[in-house]
N, C-alpha and C positions, 0 to 999 in steps of 0.2 A: 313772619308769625306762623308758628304750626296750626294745623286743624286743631289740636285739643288746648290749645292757647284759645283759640277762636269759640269754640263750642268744648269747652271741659265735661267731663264724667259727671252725672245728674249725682249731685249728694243727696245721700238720705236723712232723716228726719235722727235716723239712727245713729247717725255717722257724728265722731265727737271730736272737735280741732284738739290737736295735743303739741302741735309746734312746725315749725318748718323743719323739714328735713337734716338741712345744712348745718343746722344747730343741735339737733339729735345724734348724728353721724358725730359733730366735733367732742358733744359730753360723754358720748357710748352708751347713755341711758338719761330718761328723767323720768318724774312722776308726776300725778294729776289725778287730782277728787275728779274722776267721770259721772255726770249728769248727776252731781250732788250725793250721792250714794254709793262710788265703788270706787276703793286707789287704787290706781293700774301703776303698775312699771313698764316703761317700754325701752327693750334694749336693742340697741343695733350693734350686732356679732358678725364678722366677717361678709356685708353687704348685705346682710336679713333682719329687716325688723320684727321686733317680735315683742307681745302686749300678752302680761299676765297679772293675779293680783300681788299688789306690793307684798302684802304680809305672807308667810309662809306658813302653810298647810300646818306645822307640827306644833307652834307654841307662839305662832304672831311676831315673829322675830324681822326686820324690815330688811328685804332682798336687795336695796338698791346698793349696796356693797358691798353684797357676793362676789367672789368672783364666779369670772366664767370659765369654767374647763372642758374638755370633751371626754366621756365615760363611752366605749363601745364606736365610738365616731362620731357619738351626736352630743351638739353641745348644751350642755347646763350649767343651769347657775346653781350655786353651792351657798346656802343660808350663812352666813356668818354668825351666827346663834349656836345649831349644834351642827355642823356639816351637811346636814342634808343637802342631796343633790335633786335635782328637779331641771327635765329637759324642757329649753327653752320653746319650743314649740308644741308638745301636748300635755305638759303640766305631768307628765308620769314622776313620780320617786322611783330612785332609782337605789337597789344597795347590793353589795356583794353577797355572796351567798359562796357555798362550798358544796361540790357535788355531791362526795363521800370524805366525813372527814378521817376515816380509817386511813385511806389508803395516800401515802407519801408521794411526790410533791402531792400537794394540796392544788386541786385545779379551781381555781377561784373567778367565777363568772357574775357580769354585774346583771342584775334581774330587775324587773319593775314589780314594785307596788301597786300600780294602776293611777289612773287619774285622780291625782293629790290636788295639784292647782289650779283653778280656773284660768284659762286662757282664754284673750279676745282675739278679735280679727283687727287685723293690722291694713289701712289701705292709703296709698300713696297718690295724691291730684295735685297737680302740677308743679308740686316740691312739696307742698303742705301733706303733716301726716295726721290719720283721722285713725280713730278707733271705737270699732264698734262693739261693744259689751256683749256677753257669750250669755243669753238669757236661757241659757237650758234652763229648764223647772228639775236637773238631775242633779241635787244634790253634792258638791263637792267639797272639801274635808277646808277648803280655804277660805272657803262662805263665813264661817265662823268669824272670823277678824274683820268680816265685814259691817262691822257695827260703831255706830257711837263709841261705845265704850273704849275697841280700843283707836279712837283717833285724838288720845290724846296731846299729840305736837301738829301743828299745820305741818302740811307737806312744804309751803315757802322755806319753814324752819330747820327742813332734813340737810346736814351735810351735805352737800355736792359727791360724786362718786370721781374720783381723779382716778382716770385711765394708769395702769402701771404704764414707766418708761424704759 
């Protein structure tokens, strides 16, 4: 038996179960009403968990079957609503942009909007994944879909997200 088998990492009050690991790693993502008030997505991309809000920043559209692609190296999920893209660890949008469109080839760099999505902290005890809610009082553009209104389908009731093969 390890030491952290023996005496595990003191959870916090803040800290919210979201599933065992083993089972998160096998869906690629799930989701979960947080402490009554807030749907997280949590996805696991290439060994990194990562917790944002389900709904998307632009029109409430639900991320959990986005895919994931990588823009500049870093990976985002991509709305399945209108494209938007949004990297999986600081919530930035992200969109092409054109330096000068005068001049030929067109050099096309992808740029941020800034922080669109609220993202949580992600923490891992002894398989179990916990997440804790990003309580900035800074306003964020995903805050919005955070309401009653639009939680009109249980999250039980969301499609599953099947990994492509």
């Amino acid at each position: 038996m390890s030491s952290e088998e023996e005496n595990p990492p003191a959870l916090s009050p803040d800290m919210h179960f979201i599933g065992k690991k083993a089972d998160i790693v096998k869906a690629g993502r799930v989701t979960k009403l947080v402490n009554g008030c807030r749907d997280v997505l949590v996805v696991y991309h290439q060994g990194e968990l990562y917790a944002m809000d389900l709904r998307c920043y632009h029109a409430g559209g639900l991320l959990h079957n986005g895919d994931i692609e990588e823009f500049n190296g870093r990976p985002c999920i991509v709305c399945p609503w209108h494209k938007y893209k949004i990297t999986l660890g600081e919530g930035e949008g992200l969109y092409q942009a054109v330096d000068n469109p005068t001049i030929r080839p067109l050099k096309i760099q992808w740029r941020s909007k800034g922080v669109k999505q609220r993202t949580h902290k992600v923490t891992e005890v002894s398989g179990d994944v916990y997440v804790t809610l990003n309580d900035s009082s800074e306003a964020i553009e995903s805050d919005v879909y955070q309401t009653e209104k639009y939680r009109t389908a249980s999250l039980d009731a969301l499609p599953k997200h099947k990994p492509k093969t």
